[in-house]
C-alpha positions as CSV (number, residue, x, y, z in Angstrom):
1,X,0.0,0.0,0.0
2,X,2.7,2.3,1.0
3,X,4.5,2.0,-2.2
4,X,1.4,2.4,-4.1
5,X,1.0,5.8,-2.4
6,X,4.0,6.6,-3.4
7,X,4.2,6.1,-7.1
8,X,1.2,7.8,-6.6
9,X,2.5,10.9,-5.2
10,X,5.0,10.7,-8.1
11,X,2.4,10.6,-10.4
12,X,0.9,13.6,-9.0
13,X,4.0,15.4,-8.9
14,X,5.2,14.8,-12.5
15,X,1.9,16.0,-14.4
16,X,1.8,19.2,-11.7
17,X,5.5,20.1,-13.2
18,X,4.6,19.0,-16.7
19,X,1.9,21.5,-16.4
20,X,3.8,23.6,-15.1
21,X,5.8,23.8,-17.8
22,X,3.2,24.2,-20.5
23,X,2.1,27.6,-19.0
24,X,3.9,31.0,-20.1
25,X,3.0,34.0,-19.2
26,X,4.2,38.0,-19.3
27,X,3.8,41.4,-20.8
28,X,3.2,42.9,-24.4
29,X,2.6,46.0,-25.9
30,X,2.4,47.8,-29.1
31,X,1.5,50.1,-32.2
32,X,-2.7,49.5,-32.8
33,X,-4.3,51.1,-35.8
34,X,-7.8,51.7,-35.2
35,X,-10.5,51.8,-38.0
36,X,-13.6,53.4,-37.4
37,X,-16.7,52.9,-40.0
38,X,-19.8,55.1,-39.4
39,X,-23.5,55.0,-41.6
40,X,-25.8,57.5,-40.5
41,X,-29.8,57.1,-41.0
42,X,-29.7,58.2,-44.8
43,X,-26.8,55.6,-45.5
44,X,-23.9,57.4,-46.0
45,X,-21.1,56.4,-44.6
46,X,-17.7,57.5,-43.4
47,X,-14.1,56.1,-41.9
48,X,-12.8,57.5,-39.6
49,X,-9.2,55.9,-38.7
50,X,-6.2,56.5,-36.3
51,X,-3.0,55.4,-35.0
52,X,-3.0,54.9,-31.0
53,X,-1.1,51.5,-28.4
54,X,-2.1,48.8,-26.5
55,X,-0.2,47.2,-23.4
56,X,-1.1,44.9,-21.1
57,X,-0.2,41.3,-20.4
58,X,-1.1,37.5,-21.2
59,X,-0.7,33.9,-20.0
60,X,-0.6,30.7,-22.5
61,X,-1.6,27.3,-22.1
62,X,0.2,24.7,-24.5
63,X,-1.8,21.4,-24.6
64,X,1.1,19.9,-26.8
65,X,3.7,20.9,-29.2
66,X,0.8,21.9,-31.8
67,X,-2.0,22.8,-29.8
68,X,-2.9,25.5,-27.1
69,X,-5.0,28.0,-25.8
70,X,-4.3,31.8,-24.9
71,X,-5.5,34.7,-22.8
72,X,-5.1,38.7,-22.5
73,X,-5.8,41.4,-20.6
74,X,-4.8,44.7,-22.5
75,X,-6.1,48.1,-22.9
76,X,-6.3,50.6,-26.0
77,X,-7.7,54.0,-26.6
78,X,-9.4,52.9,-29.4
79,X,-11.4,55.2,-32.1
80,X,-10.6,57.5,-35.5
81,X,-10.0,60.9,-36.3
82,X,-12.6,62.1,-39.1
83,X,-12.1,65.9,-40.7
84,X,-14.1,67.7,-42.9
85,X,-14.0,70.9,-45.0
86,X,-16.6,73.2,-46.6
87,X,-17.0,76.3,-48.1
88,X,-19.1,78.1,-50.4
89,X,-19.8,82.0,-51.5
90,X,-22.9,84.2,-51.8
91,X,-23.4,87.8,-52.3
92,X,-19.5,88.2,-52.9
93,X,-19.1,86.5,-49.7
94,X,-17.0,83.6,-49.2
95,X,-17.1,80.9,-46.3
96,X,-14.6,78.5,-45.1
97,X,-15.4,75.6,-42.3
98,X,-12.8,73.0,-41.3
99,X,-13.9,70.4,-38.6
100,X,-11.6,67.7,-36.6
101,X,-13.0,65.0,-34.7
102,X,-11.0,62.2,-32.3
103,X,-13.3,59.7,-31.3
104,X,-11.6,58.3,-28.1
105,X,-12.6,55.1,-26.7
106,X,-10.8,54.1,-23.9
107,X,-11.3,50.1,-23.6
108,X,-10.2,47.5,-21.7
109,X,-9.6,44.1,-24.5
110,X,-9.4,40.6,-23.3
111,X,-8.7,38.1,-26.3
112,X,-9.4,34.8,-25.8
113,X,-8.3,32.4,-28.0
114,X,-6.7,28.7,-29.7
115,X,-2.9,29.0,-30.6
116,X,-1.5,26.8,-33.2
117,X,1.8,26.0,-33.5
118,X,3.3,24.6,-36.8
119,X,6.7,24.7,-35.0
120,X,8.2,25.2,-32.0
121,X,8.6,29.5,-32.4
122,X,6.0,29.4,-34.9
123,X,2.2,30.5,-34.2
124,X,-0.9,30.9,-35.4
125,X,-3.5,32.1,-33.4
126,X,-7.5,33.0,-34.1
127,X,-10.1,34.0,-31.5
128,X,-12.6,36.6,-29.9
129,X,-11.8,40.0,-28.4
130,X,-13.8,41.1,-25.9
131,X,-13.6,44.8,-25.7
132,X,-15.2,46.9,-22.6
133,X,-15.6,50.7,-23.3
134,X,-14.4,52.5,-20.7
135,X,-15.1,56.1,-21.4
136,X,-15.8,57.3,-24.8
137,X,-15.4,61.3,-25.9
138,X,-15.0,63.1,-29.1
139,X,-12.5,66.0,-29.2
140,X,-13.3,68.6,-31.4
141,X,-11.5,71.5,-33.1
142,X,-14.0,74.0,-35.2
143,X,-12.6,76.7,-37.3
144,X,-14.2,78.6,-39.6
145,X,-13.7,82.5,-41.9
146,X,-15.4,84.5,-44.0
147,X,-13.9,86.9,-46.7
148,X,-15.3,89.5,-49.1
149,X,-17.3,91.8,-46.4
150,X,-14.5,94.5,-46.1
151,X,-14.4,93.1,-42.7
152,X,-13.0,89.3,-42.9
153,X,-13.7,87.4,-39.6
154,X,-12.3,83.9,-38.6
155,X,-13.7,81.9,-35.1
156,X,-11.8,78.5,-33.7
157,X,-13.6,76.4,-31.3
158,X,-12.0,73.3,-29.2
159,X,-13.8,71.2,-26.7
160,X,-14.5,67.9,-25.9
161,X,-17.8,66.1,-25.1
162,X,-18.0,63.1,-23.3
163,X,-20.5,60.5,-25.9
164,X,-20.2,57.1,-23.2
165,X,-24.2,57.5,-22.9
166,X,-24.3,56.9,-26.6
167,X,-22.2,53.5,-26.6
168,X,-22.3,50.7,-25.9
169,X,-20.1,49.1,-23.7
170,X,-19.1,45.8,-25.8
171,X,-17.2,46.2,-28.7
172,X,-17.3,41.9,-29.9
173,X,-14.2,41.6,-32.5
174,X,-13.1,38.3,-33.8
175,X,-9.2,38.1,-34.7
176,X,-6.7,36.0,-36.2
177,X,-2.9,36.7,-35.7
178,X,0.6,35.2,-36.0
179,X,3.7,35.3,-33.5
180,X,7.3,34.5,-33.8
181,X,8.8,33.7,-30.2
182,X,13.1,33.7,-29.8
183,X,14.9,31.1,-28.0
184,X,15.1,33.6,-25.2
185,X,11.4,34.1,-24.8
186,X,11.5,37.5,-26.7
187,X,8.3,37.7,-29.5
188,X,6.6,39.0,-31.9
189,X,2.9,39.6,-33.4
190,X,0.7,40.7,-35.5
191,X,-2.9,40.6,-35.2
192,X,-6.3,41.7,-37.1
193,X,-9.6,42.2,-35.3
194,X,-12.8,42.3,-37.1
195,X,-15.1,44.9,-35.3
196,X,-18.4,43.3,-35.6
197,X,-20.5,44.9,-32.6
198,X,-22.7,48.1,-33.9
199,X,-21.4,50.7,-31.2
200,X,-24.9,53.2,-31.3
201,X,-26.4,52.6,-27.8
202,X,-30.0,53.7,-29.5
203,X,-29.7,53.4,-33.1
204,X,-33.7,55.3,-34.6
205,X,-33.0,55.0,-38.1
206,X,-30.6,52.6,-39.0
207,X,-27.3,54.2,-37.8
208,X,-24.1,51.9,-37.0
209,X,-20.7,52.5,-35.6
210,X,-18.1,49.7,-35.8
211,X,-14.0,50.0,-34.6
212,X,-11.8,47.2,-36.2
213,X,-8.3,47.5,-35.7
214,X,-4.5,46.2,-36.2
215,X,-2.1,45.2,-33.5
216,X,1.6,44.6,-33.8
217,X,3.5,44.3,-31.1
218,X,6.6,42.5,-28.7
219,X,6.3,40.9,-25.6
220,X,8.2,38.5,-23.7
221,X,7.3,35.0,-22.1
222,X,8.0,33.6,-18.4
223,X,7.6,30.3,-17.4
224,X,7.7,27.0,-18.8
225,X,10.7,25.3,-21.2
């Protein structure tokens, strides 16, 4: 009985380390371009796209040598900048408008996710990535002249107005990625995610907002062989 306990306990002890061993874990961070696509009530639509960072961290769970699974916790001010110009003349007068928008959302991503590996630094990874919206705010710049009067004015206008009443909160985006690790645990990846969640809290008439974006980025691993 005793040394059937103890082969046992070995038993025990050898899958716990082999476990062990199949979990990494650490820090990334990286460049995110963020896509914003907009359709108002009447159809028309617009993009509205930005550069902007994620950082955070992740932990990996390798089945075997082909096969694993993968978790991340990361946040992003995602979003676009969108400008637009307009001007126009009546009565020998002449207008000029110029708007800029930065739709900032703050959000908090978890990607979760199957990882597979057609060699030993080599993977592919697909997934969802839960997004939570933290805060979300559009900052505005207005400028705008006239000409022709004998008395040519110009106005600017900054300001920013929080919009997290009129969003929702998840932002669903499926991805699919690859990553190339080092023998030292150093890697790297590149990752698309297909915003598929319509962003308008209240849509009346049809309106949608969706944010895709690209991530590439380093990160290093901890843990395991």
């Amino acid at each position: 009985m005793k040394k059937l306990l103890l082969i046992a306990s070995f038993a025990i002890l050898g899958t716990t380390a082999a476990n062990a061993q199949s979990i990494k874990f650490g820090p990334k961070a990286g460049y995110s371009y963020s896509m914003l696509k907009a359709k108002d009530g009447d159809g028309a639509t617009f993009n509205a796209n930005k550069s902007t960072f994620y950082a955070g961290g992740f932990v990996e769970y390798k089945f075997n040598d082909q096969f694993g699974i993968m978790g991340e916790v990361l946040y992003s001010p995602i979003g676009g900048k969108e400008e637009q110009t307009a001007s126009g003349s009546a009565n020998g007068v002449t207008v000029n408008a110029s708007a800029k928008i930065d739709y900032k959302f703050g959000s908090v991503q978890v990607p979760v996710g199957l990882k597979f590996f057609p060699s030993e630094n080599f993977a592919i990874a697909a997934g969802m990535n839960f997004g939570i919206i933290t805060t979300a705010e559009g900052e505005y710049s207005v400028s705008g002249s006239t000409s022709g009067t004998g008395m040519d004015t110009s106005m600017t206008q900054n300001g920013v107005q929080d919009i997290k009443d009129q969003v929702k909160t998840l932002n669903l985006a499926p991805f699919v990625g690859a990553e190339f690790t080092l023998e030292n645990g150093l890697f790297f990846d590149a990752r698309y995610n297909l915003g598929v969640s319509n962003l308008v809290k209240n849509p009346s008439e049809g309106e949608s907002v969706k944010n895709s974006f690209v991530q590439v980025g380093v990160g290093f691993k901890f843990g395991g062989n």
